[in-house]
N, CA, C and O atoms as a Maestro MAE file, in Angstrom:
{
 s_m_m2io_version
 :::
 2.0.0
}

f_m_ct {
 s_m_title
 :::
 protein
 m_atom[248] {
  # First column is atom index #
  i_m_mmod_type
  r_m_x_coord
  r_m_y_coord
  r_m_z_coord
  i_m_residue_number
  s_m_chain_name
  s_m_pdb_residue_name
  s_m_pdb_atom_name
  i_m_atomic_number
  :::
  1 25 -15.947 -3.607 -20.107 1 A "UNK " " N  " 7
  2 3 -16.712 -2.725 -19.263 1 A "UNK " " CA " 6
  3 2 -17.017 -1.456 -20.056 1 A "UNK " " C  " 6
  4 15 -16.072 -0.952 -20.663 1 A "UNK " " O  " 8
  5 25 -18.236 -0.867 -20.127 2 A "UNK " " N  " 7
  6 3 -19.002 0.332 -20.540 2 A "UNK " " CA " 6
  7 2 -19.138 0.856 -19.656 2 A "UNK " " C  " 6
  8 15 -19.737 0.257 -18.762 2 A "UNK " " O  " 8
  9 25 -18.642 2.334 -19.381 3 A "UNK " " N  " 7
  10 3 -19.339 3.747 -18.697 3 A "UNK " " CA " 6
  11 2 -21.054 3.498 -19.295 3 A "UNK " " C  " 6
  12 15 -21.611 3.092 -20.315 3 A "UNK " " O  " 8
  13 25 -21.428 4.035 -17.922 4 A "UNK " " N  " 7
  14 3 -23.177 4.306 -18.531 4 A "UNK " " CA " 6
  15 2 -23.152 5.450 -17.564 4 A "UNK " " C  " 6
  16 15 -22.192 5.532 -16.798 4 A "UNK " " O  " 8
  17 25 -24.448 6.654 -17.507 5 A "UNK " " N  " 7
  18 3 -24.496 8.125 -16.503 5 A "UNK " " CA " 6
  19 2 -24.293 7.410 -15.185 5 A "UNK " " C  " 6
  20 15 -24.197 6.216 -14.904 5 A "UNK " " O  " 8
  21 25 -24.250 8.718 -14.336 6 A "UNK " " N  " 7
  22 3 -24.447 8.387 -13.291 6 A "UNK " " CA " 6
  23 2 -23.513 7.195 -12.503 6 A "UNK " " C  " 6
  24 15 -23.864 6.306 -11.728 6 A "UNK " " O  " 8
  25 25 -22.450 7.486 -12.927 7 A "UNK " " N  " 7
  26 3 -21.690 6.605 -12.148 7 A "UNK " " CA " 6
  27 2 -21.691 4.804 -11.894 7 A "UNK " " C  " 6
  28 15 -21.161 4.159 -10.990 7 A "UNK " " O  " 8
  29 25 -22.838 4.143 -13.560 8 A "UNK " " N  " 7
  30 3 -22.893 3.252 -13.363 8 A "UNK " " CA " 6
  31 2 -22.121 2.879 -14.696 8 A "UNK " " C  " 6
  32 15 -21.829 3.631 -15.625 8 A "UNK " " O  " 8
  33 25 -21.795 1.154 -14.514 9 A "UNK " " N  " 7
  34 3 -20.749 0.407 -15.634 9 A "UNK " " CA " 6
  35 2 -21.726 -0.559 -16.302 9 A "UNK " " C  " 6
  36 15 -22.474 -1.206 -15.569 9 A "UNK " " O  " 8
  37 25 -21.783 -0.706 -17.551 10 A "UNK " " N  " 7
  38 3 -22.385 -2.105 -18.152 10 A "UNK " " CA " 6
  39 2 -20.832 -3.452 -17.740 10 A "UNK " " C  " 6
  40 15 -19.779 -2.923 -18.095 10 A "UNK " " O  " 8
  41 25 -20.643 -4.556 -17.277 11 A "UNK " " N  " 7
  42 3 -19.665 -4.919 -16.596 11 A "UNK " " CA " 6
  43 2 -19.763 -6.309 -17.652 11 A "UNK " " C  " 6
  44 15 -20.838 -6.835 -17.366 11 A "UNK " " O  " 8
  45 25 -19.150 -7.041 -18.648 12 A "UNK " " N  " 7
  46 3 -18.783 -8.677 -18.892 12 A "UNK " " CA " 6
  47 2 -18.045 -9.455 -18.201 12 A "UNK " " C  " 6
  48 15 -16.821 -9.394 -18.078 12 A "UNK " " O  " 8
  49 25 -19.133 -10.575 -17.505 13 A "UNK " " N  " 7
  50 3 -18.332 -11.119 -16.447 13 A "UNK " " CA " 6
  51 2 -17.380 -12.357 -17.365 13 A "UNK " " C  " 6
  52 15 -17.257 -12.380 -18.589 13 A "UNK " " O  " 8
  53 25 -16.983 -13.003 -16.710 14 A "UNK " " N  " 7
  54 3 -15.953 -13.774 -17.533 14 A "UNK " " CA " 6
  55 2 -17.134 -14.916 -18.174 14 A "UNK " " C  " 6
  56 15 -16.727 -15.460 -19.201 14 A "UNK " " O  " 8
  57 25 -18.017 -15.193 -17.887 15 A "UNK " " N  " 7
  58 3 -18.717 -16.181 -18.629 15 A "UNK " " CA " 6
  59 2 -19.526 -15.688 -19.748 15 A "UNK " " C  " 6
  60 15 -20.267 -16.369 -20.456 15 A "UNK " " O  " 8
  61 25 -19.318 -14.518 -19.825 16 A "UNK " " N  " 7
  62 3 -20.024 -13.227 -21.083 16 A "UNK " " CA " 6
  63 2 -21.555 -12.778 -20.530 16 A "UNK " " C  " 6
  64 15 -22.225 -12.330 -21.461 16 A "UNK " " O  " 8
  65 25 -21.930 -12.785 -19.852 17 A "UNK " " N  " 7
  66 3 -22.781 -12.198 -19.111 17 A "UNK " " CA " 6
  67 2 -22.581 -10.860 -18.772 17 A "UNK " " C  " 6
  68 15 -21.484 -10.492 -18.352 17 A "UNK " " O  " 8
  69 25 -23.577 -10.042 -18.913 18 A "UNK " " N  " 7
  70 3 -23.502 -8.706 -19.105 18 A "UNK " " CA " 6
  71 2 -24.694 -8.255 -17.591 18 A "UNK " " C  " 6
  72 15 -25.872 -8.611 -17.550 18 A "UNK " " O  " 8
  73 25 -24.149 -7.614 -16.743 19 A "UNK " " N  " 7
  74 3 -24.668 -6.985 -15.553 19 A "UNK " " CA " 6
  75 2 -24.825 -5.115 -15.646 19 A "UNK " " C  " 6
  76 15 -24.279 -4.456 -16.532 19 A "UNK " " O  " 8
  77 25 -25.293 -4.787 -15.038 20 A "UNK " " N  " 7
  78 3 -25.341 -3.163 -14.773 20 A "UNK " " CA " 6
  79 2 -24.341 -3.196 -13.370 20 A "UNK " " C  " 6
  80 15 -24.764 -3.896 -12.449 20 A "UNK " " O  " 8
  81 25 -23.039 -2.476 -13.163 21 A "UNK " " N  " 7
  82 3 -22.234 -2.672 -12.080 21 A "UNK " " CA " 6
  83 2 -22.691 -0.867 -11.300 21 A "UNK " " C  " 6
  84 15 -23.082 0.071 -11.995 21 A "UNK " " O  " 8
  85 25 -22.537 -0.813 -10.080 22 A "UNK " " N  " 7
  86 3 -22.123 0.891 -9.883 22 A "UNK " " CA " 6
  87 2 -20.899 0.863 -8.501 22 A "UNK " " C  " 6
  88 15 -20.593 -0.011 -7.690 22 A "UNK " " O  " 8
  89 25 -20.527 1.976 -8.685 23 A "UNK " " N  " 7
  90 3 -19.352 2.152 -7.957 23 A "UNK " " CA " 6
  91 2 -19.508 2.004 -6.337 23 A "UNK " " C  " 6
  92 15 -20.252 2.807 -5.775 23 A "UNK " " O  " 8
  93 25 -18.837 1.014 -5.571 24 A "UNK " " N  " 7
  94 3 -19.094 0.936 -3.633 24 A "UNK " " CA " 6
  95 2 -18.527 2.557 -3.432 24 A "UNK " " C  " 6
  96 15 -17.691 3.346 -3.873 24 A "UNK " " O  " 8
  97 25 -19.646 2.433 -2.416 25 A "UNK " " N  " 7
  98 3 -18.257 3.903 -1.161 25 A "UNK " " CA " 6
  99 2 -16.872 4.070 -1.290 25 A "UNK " " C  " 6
  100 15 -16.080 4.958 -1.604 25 A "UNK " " O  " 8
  101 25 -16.862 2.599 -0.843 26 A "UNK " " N  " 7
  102 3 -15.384 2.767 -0.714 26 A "UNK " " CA " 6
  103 2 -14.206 3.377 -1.688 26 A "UNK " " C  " 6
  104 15 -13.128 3.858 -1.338 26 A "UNK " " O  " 8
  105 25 -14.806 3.190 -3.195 27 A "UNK " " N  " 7
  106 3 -13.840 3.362 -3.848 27 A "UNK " " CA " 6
  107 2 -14.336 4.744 -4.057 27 A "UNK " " C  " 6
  108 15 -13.373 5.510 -4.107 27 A "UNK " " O  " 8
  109 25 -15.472 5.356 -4.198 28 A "UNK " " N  " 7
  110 3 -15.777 6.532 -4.515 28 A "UNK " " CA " 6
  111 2 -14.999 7.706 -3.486 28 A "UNK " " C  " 6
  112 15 -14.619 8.808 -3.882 28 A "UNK " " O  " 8
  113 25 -14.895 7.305 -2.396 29 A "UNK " " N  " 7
  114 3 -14.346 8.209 -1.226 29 A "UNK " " CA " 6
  115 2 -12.812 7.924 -1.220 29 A "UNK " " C  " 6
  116 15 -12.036 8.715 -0.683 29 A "UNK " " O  " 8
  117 25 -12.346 6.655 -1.893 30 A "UNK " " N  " 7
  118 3 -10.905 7.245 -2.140 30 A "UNK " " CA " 6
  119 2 -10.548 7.425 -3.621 30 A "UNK " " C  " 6
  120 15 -9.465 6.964 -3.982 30 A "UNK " " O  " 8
  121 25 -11.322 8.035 -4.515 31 A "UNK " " N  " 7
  122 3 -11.145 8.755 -5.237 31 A "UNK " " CA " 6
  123 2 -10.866 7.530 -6.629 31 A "UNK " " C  " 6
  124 15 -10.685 7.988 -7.757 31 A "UNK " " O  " 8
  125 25 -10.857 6.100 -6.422 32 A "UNK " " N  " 7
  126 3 -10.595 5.393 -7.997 32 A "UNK " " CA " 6
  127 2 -10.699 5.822 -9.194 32 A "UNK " " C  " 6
  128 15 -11.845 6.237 -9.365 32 A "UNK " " O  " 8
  129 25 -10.083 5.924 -10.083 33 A "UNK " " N  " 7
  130 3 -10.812 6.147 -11.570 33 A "UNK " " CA " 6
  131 2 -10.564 4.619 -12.382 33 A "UNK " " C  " 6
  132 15 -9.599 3.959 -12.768 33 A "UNK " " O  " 8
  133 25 -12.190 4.494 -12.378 34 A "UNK " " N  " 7
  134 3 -12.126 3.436 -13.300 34 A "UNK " " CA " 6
  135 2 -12.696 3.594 -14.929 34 A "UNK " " C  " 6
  136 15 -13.798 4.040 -15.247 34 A "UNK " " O  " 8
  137 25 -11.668 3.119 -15.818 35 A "UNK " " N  " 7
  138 3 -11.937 3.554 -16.560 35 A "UNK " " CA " 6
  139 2 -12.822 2.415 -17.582 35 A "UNK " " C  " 6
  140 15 -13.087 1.329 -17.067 35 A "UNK " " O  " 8
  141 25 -13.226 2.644 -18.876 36 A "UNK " " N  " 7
  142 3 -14.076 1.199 -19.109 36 A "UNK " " CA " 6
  143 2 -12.644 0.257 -20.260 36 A "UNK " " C  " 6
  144 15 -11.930 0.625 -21.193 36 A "UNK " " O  " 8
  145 25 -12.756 -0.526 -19.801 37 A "UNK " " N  " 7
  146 3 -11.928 -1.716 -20.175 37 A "UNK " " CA " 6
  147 2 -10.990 -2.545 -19.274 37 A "UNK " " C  " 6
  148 15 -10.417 -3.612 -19.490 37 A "UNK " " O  " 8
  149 25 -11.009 -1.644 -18.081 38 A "UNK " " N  " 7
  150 3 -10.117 -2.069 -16.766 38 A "UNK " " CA " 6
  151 2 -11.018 -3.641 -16.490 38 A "UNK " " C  " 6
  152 15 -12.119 -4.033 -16.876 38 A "UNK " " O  " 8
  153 25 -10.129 -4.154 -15.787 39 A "UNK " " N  " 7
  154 3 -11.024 -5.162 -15.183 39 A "UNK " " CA " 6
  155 2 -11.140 -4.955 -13.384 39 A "UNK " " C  " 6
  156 15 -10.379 -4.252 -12.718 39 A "UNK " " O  " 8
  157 25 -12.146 -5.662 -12.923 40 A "UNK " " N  " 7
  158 3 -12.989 -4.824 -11.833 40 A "UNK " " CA " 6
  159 2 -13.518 -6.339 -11.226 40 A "UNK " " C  " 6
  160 15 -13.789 -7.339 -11.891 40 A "UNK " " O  " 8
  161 25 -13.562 -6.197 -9.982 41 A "UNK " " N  " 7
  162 3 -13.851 -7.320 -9.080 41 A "UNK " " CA " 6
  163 2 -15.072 -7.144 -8.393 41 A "UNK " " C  " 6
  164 15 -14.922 -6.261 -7.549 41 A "UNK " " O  " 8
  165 25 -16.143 -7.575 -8.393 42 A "UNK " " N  " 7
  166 3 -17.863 -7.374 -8.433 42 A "UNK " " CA " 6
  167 2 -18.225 -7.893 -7.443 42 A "UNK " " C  " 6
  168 15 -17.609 -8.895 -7.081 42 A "UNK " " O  " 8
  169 25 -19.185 -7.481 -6.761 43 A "UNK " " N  " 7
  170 3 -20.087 -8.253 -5.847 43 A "UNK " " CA " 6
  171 2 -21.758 -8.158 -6.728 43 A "UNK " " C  " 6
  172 15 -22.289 -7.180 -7.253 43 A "UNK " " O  " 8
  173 25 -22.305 -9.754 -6.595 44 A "UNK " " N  " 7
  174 3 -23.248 -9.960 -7.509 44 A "UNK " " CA " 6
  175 2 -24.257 -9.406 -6.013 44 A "UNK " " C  " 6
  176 15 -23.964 -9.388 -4.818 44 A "UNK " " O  " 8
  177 25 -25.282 -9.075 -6.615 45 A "UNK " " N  " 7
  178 3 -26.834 -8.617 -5.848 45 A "UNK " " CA " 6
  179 2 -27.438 -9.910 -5.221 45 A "UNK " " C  " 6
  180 15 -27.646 -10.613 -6.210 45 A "UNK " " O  " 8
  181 25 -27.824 -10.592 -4.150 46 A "UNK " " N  " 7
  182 3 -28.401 -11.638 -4.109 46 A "UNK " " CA " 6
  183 2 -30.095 -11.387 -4.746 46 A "UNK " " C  " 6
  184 15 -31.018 -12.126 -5.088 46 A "UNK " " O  " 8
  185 25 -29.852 -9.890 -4.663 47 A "UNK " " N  " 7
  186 3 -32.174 -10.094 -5.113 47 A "UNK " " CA " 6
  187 2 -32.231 -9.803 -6.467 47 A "UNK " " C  " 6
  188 15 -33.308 -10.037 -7.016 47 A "UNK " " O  " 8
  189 25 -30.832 -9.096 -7.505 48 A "UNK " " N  " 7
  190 3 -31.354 -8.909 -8.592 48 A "UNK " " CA " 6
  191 2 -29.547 -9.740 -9.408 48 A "UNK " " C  " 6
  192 15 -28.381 -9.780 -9.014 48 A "UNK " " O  " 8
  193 25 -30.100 -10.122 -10.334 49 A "UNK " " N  " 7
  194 3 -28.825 -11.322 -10.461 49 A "UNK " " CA " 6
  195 2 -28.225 -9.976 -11.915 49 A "UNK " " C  " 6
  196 15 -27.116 -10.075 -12.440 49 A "UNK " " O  " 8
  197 25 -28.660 -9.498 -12.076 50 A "UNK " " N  " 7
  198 3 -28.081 -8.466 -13.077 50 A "UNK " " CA " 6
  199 2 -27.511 -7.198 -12.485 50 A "UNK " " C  " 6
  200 15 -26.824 -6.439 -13.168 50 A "UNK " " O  " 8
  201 25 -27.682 -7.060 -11.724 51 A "UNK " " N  " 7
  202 3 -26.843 -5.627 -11.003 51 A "UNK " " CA " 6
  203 2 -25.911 -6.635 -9.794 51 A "UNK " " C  " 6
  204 15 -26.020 -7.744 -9.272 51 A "UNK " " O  " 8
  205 25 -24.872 -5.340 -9.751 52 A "UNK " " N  " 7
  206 3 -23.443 -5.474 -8.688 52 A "UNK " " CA " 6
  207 2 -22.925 -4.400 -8.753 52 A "UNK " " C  " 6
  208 15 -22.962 -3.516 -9.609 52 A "UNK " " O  " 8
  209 25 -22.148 -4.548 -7.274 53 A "UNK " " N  " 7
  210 3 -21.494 -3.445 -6.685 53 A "UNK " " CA " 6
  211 2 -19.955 -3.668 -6.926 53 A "UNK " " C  " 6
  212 15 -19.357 -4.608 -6.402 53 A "UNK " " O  " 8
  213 25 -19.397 -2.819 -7.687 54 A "UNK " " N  " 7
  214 3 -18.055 -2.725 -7.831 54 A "UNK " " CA " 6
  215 2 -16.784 -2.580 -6.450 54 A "UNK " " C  " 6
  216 15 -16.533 -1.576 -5.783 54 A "UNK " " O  " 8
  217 25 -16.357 -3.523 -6.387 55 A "UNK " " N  " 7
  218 3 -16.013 -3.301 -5.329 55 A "UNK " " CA " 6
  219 2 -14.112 -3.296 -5.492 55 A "UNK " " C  " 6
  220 15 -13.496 -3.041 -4.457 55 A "UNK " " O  " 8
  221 25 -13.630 -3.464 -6.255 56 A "UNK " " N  " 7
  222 3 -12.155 -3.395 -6.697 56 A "UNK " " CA " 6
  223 2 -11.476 -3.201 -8.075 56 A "UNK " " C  " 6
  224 15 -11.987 -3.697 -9.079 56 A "UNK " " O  " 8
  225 25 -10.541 -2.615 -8.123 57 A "UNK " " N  " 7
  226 3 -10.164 -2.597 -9.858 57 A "UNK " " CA " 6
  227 2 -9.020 -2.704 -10.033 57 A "UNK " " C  " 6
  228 15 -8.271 -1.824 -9.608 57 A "UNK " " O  " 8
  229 25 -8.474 -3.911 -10.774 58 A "UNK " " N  " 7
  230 3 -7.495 -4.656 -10.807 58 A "UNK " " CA " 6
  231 2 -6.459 -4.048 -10.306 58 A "UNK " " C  " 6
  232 15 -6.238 -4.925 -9.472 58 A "UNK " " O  " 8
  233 25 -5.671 -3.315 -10.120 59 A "UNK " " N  " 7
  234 3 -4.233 -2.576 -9.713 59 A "UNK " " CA " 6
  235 2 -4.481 -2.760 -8.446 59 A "UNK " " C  " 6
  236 15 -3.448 -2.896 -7.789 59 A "UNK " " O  " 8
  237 25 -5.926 -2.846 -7.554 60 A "UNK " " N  " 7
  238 3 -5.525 -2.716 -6.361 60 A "UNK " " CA " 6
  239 2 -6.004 -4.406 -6.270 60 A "UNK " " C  " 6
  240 15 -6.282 -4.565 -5.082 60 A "UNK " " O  " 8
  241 25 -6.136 -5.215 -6.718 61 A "UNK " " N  " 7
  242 3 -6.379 -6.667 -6.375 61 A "UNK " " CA " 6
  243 2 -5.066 -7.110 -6.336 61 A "UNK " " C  " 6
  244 15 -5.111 -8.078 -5.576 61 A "UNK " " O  " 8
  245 25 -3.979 -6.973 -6.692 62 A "UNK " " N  " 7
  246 3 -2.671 -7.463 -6.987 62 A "UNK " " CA " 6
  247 2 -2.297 -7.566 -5.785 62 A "UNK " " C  " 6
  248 15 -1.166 -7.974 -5.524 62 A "UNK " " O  " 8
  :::
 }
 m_bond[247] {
  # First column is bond index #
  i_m_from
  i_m_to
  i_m_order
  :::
  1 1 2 1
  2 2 3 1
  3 3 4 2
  4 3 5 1
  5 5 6 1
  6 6 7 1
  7 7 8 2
  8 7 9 1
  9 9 10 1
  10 10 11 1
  11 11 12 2
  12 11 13 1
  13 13 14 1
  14 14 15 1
  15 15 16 2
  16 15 17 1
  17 17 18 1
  18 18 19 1
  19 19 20 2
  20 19 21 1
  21 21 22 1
  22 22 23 1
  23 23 24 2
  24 23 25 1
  25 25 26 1
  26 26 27 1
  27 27 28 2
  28 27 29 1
  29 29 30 1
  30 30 31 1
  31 31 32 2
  32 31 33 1
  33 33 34 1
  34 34 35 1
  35 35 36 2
  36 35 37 1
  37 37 38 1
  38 38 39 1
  39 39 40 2
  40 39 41 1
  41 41 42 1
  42 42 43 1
  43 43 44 2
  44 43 45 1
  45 45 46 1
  46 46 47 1
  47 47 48 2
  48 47 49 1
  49 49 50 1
  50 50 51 1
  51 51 52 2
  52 51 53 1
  53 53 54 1
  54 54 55 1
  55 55 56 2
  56 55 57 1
  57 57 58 1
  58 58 59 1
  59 59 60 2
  60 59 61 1
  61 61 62 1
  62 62 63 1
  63 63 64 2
  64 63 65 1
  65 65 66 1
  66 66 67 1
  67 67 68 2
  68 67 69 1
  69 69 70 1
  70 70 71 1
  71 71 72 2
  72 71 73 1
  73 73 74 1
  74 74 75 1
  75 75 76 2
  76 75 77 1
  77 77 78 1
  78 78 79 1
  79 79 80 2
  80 79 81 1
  81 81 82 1
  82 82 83 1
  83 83 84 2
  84 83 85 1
  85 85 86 1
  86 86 87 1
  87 87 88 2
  88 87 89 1
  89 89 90 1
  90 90 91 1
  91 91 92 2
  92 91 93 1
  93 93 94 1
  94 94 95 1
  95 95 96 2
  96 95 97 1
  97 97 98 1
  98 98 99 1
  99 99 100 2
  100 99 101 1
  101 101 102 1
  102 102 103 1
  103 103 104 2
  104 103 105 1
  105 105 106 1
  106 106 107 1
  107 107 108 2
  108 107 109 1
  109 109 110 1
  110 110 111 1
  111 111 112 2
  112 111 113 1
  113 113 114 1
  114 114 115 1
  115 115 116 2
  116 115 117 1
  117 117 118 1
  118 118 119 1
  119 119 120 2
  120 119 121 1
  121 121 122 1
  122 122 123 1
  123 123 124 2
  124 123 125 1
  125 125 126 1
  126 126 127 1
  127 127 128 2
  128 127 129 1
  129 129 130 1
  130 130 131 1
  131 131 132 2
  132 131 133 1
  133 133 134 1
  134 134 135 1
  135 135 136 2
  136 135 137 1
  137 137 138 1
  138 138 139 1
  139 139 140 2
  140 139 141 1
  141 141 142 1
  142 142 143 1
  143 143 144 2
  144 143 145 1
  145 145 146 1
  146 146 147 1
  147 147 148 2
  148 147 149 1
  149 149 150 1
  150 150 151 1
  151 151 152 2
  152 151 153 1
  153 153 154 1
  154 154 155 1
  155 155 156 2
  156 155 157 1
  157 157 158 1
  158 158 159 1
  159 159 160 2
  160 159 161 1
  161 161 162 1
  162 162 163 1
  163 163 164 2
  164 163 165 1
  165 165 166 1
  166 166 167 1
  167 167 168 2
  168 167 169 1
  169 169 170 1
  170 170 171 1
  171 171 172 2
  172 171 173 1
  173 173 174 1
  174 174 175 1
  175 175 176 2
  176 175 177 1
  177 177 178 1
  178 178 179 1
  179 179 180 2
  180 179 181 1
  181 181 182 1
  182 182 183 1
  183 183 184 2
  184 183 185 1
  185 185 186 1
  186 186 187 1
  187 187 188 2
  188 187 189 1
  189 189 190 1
  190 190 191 1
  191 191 192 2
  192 191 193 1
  193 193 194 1
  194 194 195 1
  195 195 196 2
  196 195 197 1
  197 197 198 1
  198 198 199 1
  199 199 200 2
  200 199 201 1
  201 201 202 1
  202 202 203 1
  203 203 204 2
  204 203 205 1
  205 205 206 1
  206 206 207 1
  207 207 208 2
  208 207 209 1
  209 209 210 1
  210 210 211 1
  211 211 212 2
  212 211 213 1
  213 213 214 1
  214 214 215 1
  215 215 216 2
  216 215 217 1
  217 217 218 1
  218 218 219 1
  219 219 220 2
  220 219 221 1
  221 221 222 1
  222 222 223 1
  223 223 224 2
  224 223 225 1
  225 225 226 1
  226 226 227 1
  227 227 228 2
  228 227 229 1
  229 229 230 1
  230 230 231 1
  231 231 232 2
  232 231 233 1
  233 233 234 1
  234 234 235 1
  235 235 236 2
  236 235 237 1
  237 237 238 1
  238 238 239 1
  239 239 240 2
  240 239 241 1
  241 241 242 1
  242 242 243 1
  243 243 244 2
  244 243 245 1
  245 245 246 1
  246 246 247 1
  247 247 248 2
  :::
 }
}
């Protein structure tokens, strides 16, 4: 995972596919820091297959 501005991630999904990710509400309002190399649990876009919404980061998937 790559920081990019603005609060968005370049994200490698496990099949090496490379997406533009940005951070949900949810995690923004409780404050996550994700940093780039963490691994991060995605929701894919159904209209654009290259962007997703970050929606977890590993410590709290456990």
């Amino acid at each position: 995972m790559e920081w990019l501005s603005n609060g968005m991630f370049r994200v490698r999904l496990d099949n090496e596919d490379l997406i533009l990710g940005y951070v949900s509400g949810r995690i923004r309002r409780s404050f996550i820091r994700i940093l780039p190399g963490d691994r991060v649990k995605i929701e894919i876009s159904p209209y654009y297959s290259t962007r997703g919404c970050i929606i977890g980061v590993d410590s709290e998937l456990k």
